[in-house]
C-alpha positions as CSV (number, residue, x, y, z in Angstrom):
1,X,0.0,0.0,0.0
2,X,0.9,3.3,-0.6
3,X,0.1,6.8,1.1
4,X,0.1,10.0,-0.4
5,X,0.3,13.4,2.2
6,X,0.6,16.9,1.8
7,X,3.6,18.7,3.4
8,X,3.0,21.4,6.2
9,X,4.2,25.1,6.1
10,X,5.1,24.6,9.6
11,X,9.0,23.1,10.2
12,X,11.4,22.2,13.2
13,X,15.0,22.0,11.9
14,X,16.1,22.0,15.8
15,X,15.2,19.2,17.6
16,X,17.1,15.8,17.3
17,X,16.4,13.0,14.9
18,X,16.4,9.5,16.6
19,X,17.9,7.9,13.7
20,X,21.0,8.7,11.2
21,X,18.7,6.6,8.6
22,X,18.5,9.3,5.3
23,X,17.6,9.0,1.7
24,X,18.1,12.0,-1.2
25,X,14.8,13.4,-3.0
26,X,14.0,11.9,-5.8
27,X,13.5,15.1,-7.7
28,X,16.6,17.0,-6.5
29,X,17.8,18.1,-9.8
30,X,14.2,19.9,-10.8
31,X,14.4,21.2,-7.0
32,X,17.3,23.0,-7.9
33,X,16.0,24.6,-10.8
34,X,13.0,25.6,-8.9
35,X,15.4,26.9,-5.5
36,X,17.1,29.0,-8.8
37,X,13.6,30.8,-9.6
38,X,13.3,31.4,-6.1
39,X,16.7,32.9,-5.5
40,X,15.9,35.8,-8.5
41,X,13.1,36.8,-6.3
42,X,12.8,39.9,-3.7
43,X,11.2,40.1,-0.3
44,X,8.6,42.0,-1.5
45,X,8.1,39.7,-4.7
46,X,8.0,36.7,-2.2
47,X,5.3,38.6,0.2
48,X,3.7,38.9,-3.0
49,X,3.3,35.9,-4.8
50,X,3.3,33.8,-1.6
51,X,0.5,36.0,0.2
52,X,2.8,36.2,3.2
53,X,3.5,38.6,5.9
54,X,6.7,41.0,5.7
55,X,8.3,39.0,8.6
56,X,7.9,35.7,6.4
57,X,8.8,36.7,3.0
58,X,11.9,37.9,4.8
59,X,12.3,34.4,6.3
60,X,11.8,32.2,3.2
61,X,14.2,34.6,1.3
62,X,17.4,34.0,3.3
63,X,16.0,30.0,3.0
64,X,16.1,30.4,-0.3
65,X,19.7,32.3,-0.9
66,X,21.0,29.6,1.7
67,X,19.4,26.4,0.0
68,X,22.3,24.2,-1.6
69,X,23.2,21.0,-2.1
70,X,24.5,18.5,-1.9
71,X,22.2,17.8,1.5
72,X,23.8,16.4,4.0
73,X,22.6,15.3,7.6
74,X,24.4,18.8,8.9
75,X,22.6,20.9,6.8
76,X,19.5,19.1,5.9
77,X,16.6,16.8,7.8
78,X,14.7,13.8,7.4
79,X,11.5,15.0,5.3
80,X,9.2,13.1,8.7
81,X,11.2,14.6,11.4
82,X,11.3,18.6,9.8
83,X,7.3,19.1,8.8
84,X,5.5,20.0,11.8
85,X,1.9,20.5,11.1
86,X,-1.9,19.1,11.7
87,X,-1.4,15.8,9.8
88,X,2.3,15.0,11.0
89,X,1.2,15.6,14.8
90,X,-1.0,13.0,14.2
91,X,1.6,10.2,12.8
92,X,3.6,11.5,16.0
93,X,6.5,10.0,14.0
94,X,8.5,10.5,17.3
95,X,6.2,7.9,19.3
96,X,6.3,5.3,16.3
97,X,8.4,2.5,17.1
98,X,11.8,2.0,15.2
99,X,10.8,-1.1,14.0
100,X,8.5,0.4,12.0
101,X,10.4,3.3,10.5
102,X,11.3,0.6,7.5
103,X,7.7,0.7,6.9
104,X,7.0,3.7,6.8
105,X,9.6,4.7,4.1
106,X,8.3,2.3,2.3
107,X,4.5,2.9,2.4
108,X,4.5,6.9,2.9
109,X,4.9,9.6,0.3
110,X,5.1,13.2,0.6
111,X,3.6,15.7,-2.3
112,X,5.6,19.0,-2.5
113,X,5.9,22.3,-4.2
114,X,9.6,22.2,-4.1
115,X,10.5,18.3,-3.8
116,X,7.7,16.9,-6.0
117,X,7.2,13.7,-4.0
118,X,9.1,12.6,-1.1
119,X,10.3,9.4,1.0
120,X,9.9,10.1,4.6
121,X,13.8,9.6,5.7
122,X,14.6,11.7,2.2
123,X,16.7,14.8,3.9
124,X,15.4,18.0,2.8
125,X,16.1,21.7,3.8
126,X,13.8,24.7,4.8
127,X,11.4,25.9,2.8
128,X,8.4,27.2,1.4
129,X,6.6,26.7,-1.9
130,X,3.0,25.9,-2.0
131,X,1.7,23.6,-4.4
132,X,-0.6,26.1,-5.6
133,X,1.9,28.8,-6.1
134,X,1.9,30.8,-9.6
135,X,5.3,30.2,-10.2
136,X,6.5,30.9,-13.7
137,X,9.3,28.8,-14.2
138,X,11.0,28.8,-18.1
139,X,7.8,28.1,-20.2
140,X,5.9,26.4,-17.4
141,X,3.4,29.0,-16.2
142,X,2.8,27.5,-12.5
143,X,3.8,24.3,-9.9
144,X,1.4,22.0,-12.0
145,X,3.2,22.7,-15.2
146,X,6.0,22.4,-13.9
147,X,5.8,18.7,-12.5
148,X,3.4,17.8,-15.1
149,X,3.0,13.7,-14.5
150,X,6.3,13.4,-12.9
151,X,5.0,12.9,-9.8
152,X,2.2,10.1,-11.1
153,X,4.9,8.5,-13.2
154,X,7.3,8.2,-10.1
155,X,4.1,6.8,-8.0
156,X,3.8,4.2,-11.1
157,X,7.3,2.9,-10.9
158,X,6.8,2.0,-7.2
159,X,3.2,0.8,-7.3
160,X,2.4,-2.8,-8.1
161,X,-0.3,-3.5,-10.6
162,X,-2.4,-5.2,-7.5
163,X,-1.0,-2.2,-4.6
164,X,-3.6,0.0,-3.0
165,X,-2.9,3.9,-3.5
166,X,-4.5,5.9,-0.2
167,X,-4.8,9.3,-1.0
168,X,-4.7,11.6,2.4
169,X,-3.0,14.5,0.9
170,X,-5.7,18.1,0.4
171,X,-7.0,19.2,-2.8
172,X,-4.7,21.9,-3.6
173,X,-2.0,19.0,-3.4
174,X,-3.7,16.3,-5.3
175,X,-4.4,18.1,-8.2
176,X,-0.5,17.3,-9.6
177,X,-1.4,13.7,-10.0
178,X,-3.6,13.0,-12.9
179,X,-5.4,10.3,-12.4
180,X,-5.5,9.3,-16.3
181,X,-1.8,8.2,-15.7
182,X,-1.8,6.3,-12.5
183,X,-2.2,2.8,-13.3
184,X,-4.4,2.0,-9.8
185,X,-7.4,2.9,-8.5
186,X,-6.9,5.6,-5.5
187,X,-8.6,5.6,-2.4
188,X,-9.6,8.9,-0.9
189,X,-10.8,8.8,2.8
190,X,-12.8,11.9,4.2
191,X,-13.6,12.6,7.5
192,X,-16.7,14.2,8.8
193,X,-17.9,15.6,12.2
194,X,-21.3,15.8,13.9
195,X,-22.1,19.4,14.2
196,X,-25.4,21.4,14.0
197,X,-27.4,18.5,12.8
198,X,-25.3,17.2,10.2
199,X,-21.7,15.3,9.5
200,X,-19.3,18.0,8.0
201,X,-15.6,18.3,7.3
202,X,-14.2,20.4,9.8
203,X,-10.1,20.7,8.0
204,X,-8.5,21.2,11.6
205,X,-9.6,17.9,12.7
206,X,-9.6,16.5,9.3
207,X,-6.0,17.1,9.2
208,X,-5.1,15.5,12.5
209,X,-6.8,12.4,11.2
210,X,-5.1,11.7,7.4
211,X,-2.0,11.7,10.4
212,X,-3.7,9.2,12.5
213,X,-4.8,6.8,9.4
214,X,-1.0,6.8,8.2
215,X,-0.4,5.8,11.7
216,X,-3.0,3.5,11.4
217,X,-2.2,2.2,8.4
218,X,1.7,1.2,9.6
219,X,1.0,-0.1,13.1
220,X,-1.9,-2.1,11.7
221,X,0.6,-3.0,8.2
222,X,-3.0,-2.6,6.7
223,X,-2.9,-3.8,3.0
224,X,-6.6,-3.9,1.8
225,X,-9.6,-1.8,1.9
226,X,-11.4,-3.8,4.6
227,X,-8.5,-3.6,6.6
228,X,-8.4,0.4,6.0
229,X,-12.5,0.3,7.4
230,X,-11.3,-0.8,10.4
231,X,-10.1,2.6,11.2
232,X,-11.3,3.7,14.1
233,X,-8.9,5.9,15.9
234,X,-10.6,9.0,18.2
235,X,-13.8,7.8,18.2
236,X,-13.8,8.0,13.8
237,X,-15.7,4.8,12.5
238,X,-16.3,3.8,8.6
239,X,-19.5,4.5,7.5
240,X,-21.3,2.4,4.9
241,X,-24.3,5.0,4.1
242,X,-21.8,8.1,3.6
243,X,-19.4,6.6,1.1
244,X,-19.3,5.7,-2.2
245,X,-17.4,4.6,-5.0
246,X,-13.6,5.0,-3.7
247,X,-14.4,7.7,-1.2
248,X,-14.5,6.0,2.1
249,X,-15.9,8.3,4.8
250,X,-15.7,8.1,9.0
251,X,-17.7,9.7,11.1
252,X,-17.8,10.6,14.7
C-alpha cells in the first residue's frame, strides 16, 4: 500500500532526529532549478506571490539564498522529522516505534511544491513553496506545469499492478497527480464531524486524522480496503451510508 500526504508550512529544523537513517529526494535536480527561480526573487516579490506577511517573505528569502546541495545530515533533515503541522502531529512520528520506520519509508509519500514527492527519511532543507503557487518557471506558467506527471509517473514505478494507493494529501496537493496516468485505483478517505445536525468536514480535525490513518495504516501493516474500514482511531468509525465509489468516509 501506498500513502500520499501533503507537506506542512510549519517546520522544526532544531530538535534531534532519533535515527541517522537518510535517503536523497528523488526530484533533487528539478528542486534545484526551482530553488534558482526562487533565489531571483525579492522580499517583496516573495510577500507577494506567496500572500505572506513581511516577517515571512523575509524568512523564506534568506532560506532560499542559503538552499544548496548536496544535502547532508548537517545541513538538511529527514522529510518526517522537519514538517511540523496538523497531519504530522497525528503520525507523532517520534512515538512510532523503530521497528516500524522501515515501513513507513516504504509505504508513505510526501507531495511538495519544491520536492515533488518525497520518501519520509529523504533529507530535505527549509522551505516554502506551495503547491498552488503561480510560479512561472521557463515556459511552465505555475507548480502543475511544472511537475506535469512526474509525480504520477514516479508513483507508477513503485506501485504494483495489484498495490492499494490511499490518497490523504488536500485538494490543492492532489491536483498534480492525474489520475488518467496512474495505473491504480486511488482511495480517498474523508472525515466528517457531527455538528449542527449534520456530519461536515471540519479541516482542523480533518488534518489530525489523514496523520492518525498513516499511523493506522503502519501499526496495523494494513494492506486492503477492509483492513483500511477498520479505522477507528478518536472515536472515527467507517461509514457504509456516507461513502461511495472510492471515497471512504468516518464519522464521529
Amino acid at each position: 500500500m501506498k500513502i500520499i500526504i501533503s507537506p506542512a508550512k510549519s517546520l522544526d529544523f532544531e530538535s534531534k532526529v532519533p535515527t541517522s537513517l537518510h535517503t536523497q529526494p528523488r526530484f533533487l535536480d528539478q528542486a534545484e532549478k526551482l530553488n534558482k527561480k526562487l533565489k531571483t526573487l525579492s522580499k517583496n516579490k516573495l510577500s507577494d506571490l506567496m500572500k505572506i506577511s513581511d516577517d515571512l517573505a523575509a524568512l523564506n528569502y534568506e532560506r532560499n539564498q542559503t538552499w544548496q546541495t548536496p544535502f547532508t545530515k548537517e545541513n538538511s533533515k529527514q522529510a518526517i522529522y522537519a514538517f511540523t503541522g496538523a497531519v504530522f502531529q497525528g503520525i507523532d512520528v517520534q512515538t512510532l516505534s523503530e521497528e516500524k520506520i522501515p515501513l513507513l519509508q516504504e509505504n508513505l509519500r510526501i507531495l511538495s511544491g519544491l520536492y515533488g514527492l518525497l520518501k519520509p527519511l529523504d533529507l530535505i532543507q527549509p522551505y516554502r513553496l506551495e503547491m498552488g503557487t503561480r510560479l512561472k518557471v521557463g515556459t511552465k506558467d505555475n507548480l502543475y506545469k511544472f511537475w506535469d506527471d512526474a509525480v504520477a509517473k514516479a508513483l507508477n514505478d513503485e506501485l504494483a499492478d495489484d498495490e492499494l494507493l490511499v490518497n490523504l494529501a488536500s485538494a490543492e496537493y492532489f491536483k498534480v497527480i492525474p489520475k488518467k496516468v496512474l495505473k491504480v485505483d486511488m482511495i480517498t478517505p474523508v472525515f466528517k464531524d457531527f455538528k449542527n445536525g449534520e456530519y461536515k468536514t471540519i479541516m482542523t480535525y480533518a488534518k489530525m486524522a489523514r496523520g492518525y490513518m498513516v499511523r493506522y495504516i503502519i501499526e496495523n501493516n494494513v494492506k486492503t480496503i477492509e483492513d483500511l474500514k477498520g479505522f477507528n482511531v478518536e472515536k472515527y468509525r467507517f461509514s457504509e451510508e456516507l461513502s461511495k465509489g472510492n471515497e471512504l468516509v468516518f464519522t464521529r
